[in-house]
C-alpha positions as semicolon CSV with decimal commas, in nm:
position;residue;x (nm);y (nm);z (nm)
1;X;0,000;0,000;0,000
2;X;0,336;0,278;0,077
3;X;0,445;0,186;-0,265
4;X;0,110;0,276;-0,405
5;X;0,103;0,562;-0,203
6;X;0,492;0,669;-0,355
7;X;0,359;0,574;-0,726
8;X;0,061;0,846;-0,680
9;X;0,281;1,135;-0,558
10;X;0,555;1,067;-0,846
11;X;0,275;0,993;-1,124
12;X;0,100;1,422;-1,000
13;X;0,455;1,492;-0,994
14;X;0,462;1,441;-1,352
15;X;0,190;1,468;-1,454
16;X;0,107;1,832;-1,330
17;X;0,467;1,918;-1,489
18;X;0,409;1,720;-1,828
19;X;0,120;1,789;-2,047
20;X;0,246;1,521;-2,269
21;X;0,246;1,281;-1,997
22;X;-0,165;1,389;-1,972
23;X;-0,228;1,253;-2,317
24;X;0,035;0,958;-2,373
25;X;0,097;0,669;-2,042
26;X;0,410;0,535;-2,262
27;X;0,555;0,945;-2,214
28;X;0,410;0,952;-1,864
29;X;0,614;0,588;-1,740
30;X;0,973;0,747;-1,941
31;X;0,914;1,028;-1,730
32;X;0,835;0,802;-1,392
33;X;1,086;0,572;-1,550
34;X;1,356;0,886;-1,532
35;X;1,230;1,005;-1,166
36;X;1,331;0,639;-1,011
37;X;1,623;0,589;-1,252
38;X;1,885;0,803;-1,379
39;X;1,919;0,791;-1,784
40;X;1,648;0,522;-1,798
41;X;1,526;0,670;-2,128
42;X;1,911;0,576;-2,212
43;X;1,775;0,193;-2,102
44;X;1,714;-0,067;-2,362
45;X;1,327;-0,114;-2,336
46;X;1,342;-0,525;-2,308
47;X;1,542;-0,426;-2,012
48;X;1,310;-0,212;-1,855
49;X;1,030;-0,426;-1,901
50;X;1,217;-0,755;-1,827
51;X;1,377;-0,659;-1,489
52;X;1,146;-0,350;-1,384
53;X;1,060;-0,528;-1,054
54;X;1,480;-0,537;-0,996
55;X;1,502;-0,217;-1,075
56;X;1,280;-0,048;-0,849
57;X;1,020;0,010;-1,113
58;X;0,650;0,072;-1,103
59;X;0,447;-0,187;-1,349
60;X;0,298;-0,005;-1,629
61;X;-0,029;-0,088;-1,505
62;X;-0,016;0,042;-1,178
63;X;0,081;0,379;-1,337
64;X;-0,176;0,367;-1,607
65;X;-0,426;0,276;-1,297
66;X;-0,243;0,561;-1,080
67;X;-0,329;0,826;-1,356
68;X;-0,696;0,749;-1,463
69;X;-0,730;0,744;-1,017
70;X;-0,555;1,135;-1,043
71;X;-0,720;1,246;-1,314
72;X;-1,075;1,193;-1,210
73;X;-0,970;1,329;-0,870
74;X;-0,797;1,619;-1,009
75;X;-0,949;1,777;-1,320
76;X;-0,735;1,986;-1,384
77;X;-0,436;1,696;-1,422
78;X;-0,707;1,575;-1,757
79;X;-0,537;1,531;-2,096
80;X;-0,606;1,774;-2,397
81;X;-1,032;1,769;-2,496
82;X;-0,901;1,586;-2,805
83;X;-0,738;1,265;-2,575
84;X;-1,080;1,289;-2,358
85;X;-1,311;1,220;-2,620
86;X;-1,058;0,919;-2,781
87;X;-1,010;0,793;-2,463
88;X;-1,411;0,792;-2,359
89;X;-1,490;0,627;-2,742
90;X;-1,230;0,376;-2,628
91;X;-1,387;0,270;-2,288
92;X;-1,764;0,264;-2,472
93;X;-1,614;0,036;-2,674
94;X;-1,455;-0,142;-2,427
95;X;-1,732;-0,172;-2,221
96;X;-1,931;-0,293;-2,499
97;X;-1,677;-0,553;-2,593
98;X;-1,687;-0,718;-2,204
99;X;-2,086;-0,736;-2,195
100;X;-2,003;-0,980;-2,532
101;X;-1,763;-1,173;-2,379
């Protein structure tokens, strides 16, 4: 639950600094990826994702969970109007494509 905790201040961190981290999770998790690790965008990416656990990392999901958590608390923190409408079309469909299932 502290890590969780850690994830959410570093994710605002960003976040609030980073309008491209409000649109894109792969630009938000370099940044968080360059908070915890010095020259991590420097990092092959198999490494990363291979050994993220060894290297102190956050999983992608729990910073993709993390944001959508901030961003519905904090308005403000939302992506451009463009990435809110593409990213509600995407959960209609999603939501239609788990009542199929």
């Amino acid at each position: 639950m502290e890590n969780l905790k850690t994830i959410e201040g570093k994710v605002k961190s960003v976040l609030q600094e980073n309008e491209d981290a409000r649109n894109d999770d792969m630009v938000l998790y370099l940044a968080l990826c360059n908070l915890y690790l010095k020259d991590a965008g420097a990092m092959p990416l198999a490494q990363i994702l291979l050994n993220h656990k060894g290297l102190g990392l956050p999983s992608f999901e729990s910073v993709g969970r993390t944001r959508r958590k901030l961003q519905e608390k904090y308005p403000e923190l939302l992506g451009s109007v463009r990435m809110q409408k593409i990213r509600a079309k995407g959960e209609k469909a999603y939501r239609r494509y788990a009542k199929e299932s």
